[in-house]
C-alpha positions in Angstrom: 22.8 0.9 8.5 22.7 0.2 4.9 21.5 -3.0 5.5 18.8 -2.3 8.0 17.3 0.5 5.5 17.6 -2.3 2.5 15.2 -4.6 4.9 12.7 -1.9 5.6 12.5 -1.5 1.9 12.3 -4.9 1.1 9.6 -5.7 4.1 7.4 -2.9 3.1 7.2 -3.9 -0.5 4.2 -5.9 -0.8 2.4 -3.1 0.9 4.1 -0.1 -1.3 3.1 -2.3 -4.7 -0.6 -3.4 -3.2 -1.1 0.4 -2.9 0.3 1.3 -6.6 -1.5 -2.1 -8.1 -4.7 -0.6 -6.8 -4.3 2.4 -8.4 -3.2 0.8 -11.5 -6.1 -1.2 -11.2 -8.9 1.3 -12.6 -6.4 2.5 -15.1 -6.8 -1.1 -16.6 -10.3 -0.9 -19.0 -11.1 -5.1 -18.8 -10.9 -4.4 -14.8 -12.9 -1.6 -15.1 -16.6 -3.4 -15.1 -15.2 -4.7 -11.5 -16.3 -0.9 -10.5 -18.4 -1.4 -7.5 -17.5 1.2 -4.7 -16.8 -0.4 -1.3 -18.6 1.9 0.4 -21.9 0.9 -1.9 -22.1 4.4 -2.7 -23.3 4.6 1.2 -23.4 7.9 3.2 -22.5 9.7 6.7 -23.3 13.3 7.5 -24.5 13.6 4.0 -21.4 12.8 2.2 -20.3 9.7 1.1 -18.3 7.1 3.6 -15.3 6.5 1.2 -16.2 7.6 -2.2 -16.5 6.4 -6.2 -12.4 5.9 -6.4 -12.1 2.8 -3.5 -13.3 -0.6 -5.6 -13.7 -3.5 -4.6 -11.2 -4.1 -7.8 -8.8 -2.0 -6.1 -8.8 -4.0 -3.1 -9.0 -7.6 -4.9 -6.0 -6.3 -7.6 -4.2 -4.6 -4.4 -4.1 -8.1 -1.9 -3.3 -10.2 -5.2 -0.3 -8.3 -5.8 0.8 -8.1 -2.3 0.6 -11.6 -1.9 2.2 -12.3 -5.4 5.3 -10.2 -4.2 5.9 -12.0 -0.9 5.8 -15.4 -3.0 8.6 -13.5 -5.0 10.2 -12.3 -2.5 10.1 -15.9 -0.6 11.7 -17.4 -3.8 14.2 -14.8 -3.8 15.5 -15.4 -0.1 15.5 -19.3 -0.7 18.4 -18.3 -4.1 20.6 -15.4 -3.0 22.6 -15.7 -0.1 22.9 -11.8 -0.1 18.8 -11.2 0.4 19.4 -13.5 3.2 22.3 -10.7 4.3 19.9 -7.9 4.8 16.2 -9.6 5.5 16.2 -9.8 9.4 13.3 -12.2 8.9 13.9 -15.6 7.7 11.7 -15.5 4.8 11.5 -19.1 4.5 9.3 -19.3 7.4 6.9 -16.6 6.6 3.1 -18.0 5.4 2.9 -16.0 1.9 -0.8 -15.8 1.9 -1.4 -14.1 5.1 1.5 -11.8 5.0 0.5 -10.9 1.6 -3.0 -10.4 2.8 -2.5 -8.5 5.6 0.4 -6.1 3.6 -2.2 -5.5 1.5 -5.8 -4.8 3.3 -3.7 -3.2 5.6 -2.1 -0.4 2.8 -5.6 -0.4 1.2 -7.5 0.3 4.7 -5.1 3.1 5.8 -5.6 4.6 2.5 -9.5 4.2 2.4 -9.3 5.6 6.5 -7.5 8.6 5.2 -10.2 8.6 2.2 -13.2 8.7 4.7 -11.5 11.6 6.1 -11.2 13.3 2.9 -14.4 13.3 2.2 -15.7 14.1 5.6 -13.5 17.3 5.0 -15.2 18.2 1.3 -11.5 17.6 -0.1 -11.7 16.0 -3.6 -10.3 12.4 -4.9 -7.2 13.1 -6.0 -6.2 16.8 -4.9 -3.8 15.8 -2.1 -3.8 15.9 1.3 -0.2 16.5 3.0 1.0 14.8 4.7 -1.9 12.1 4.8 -2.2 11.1 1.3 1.2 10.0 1.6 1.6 8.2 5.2 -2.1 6.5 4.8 -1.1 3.3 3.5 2.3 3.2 5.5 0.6 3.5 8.5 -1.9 0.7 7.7 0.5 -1.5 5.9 2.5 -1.1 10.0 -0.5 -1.3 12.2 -1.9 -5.2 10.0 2.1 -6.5 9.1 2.4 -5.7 13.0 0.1 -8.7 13.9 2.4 -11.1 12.0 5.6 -9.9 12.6 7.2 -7.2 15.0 9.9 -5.1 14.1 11.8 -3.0 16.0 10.9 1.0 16.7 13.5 2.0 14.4 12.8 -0.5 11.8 9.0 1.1 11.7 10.2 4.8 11.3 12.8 3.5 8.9 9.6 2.3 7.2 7.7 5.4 7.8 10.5 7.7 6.7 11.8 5.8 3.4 8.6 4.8 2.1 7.0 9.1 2.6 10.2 10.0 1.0 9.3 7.1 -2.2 6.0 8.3 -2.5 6.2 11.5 -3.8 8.4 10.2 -6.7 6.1 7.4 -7.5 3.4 10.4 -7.7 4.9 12.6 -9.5 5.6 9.5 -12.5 1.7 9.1 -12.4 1.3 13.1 -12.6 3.8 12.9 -15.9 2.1 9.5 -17.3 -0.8 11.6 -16.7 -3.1 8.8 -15.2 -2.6 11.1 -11.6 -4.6 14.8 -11.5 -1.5 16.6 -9.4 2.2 15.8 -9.4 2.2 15.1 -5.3 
């Protein structure tokens, strides 16, 4: 069991990082002139389709990182026989570009889904949304992984469960750095 819930960790990384990197991204100020809104400041019903707070920096910063860890994590399956233990997926076979790519536009589009949502609903960036704000990015990070490689049911609400439980403590380190408005 152990070893099943250090894979789902270890699969979902690139996704749980792209999502924080993205973040981290506007908190950066050379990045910050790489502003431009991915919605183009475009509107439905009135309001607008995404909002300010998805970039294209976010998404650019988001998929580099994603695709930076599953190099990492490629190099770490190739040098300790105990990754090899737990990863149920033979790393060494994985294409590092396009399951870093698809980690990452995949968190990024669940989050900017849930986003569209949020602002269709007059909530504000960055009061939260439970339970959304916190499965958004898992449940895109599944759905785009899913048409590289298939896991198992279990390993996907392993995924689901370990990465909502992360997230609130990754949140509440951003509401105490202060760079995040509300502690979840």
């Amino acid at each position: 069991m152990i070893e099943r819930l250090l894979f789902v960790l270890w699969f979902f990384l690139p996704s749980g990082v792209a999502n924080v990197a993205a973040f981290f991204s506007g908190q950066v100020s050379f990045l910050k002139r790489y502003n431009a809104p991915v919605d183009f400041g475009l509107k439905f019903r009135g309001k607008r389709i995404l909002g300010s707070n998805k970039t294209i920096r976010g998404f650019v910063v988001g998929i580099i990182s994603a695709i930076v860890i599953v190099y990492f994590q490629i190099f770490l399956y190739s040098q300790f026989e105990f990754i090899r233990g737990f990863a149920y997926i033979d790393y060494s076979l994985i294409n590092p570009l396009l399951f870093g790519f698809l980690s990452g536009f995949g968190a990024l589009a669940g989050d900017s889904i849930k986003s569209f949502f949020k602002r269709q609903n007059k909530i504000a960036p960055g009061v939260s949304w439970f339970p959304f704000d916190q499965i958004d990015f898992i449940i895109g990070g599944i759905i785009f992984t899913s048409f590289y490689i298939r896991l198992s049911f279990w390993d996907y609400f392993w995924v689901l469960a370990l990465w909502f439980l992360i997230h609130p403590f990754t949140t509440f380190l951003g509401f105490l750095l202060k760079l995040k408005k509300e502690p979840l």
